[in-house]
N, C-alpha and C positions, 0 to 999 in steps of 0.2 A: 762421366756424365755427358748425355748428347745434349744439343741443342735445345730442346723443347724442358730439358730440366731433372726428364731421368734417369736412371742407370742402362749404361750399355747391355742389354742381354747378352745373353750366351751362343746366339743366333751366329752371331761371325765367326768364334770359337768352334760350334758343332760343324758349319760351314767348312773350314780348314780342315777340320779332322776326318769330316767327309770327305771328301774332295771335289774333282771336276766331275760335274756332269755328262754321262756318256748317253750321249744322243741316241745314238744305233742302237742300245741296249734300249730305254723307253719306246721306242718305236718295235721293238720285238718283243717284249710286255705287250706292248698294246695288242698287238696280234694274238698271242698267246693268251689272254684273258679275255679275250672276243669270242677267239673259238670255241674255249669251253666254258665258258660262263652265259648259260640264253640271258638271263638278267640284266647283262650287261645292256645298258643302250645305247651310249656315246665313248666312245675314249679319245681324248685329246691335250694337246702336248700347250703346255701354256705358253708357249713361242714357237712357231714352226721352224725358225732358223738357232736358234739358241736356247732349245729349253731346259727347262729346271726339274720341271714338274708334270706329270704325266696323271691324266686325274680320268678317272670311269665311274662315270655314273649306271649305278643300276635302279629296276624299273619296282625293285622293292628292298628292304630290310629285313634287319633282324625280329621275330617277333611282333610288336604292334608297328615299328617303323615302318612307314610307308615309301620311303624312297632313303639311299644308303649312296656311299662314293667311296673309290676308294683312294687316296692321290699315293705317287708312286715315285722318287727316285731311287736310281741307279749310278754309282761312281764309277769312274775308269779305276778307279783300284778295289770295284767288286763292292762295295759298301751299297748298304740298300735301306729304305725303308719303304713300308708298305703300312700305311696308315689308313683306317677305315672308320668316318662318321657317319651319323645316318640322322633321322627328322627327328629323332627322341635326343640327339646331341651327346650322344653315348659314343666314344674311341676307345680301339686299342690299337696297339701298333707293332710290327713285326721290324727288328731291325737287327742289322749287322752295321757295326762302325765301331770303332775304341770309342767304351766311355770308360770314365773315372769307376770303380769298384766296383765294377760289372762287367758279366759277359760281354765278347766280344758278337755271338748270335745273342738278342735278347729280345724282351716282351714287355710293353708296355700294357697294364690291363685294363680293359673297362671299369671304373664306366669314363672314367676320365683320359687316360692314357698319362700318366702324369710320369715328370722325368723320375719321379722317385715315389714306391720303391720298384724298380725293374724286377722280373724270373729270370730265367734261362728261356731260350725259345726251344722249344718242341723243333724247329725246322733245323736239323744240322746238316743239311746239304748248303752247297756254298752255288753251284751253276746254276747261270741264268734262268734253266727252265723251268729245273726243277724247285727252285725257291718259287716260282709264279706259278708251276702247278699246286705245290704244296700250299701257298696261300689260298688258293682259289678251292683247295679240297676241303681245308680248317673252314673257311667262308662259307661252304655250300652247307657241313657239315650243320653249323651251326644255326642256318638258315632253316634246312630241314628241322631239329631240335627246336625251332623258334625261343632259342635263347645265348646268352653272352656266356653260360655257365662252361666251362670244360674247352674253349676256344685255344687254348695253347696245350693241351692234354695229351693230342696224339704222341704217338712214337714215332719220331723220324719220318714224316711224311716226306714226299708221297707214297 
């Protein structure tokens, strides 16, 4: 129980099992999702000397959403998530990390992203680039489609 009366979350838990945050991989996301995404219109590191969090905003959404983000770590031991809300409050989320009775690549789906129930992710490459190109492809993808429907459907992008 913390201080104010609730239960611990799972937050320090997933923390651990992620791990450290690797800097130099968010700052080459940033670059690599700038380039080929026009939509993009900021990307920035929630701490320039120590960050966690690597968050890009784009200039629209999926569908009726009018503006969409997507926030981004990257672990020094390769663990990732790539999580995307937008103005309708609709997520999913692309990850790799050990969870309990799940894939080690996996898929959080719209409209919530909720920790349960997880798929299998579509994305089975593990390198940095090609997980940010393969996100950014699933993205555009569905962008174009103007829907959440078939967003982890690919084969093995990119």
């Amino acid at each position: 129980m913390t201080d104010d009366g609730s239960t611990r979350d799972d937050t320090d838990d997933r923390s651990e099992a992620f791990g450290p945050i690797d800097a130099s991989a968010l700052r080459e996301i940033r670059g690599l999702f700038v380039d080929r995404e026009p939509l993009a219109e900021t990307a920035s590191l929630d701490d320039p000397l120590n960050p966690r969090t690597l968050s890009i905003e784009l200039a629209d959404g999926i569908g009726e959403a009018s503006t969409a983000r997507f926030d981004v770590r990257w672990s020094q031991s390769s663990n990732y998530a790539f999580h995307y809300t937008d103005a309708l409050d609709r997520n999913f989320r692309f990850d790799c990390h050990p969870k309990p009775d799940a894939p080690t690549r996996h898929f959080h789906p719209p409209p919530d992203a909720a920790s349960r129930p997880v798929e299998p992710s579509c994305i089975g490459v593990s390198e940095l680039s090609l997980v940010t190109r393969a996100v950014v492809q699933l993205w555009r993808n569905a962008y174009e489609c103007e829907s959440l429907e078939g967003v982890n459907d690919a084969e093995n992008p990119p």
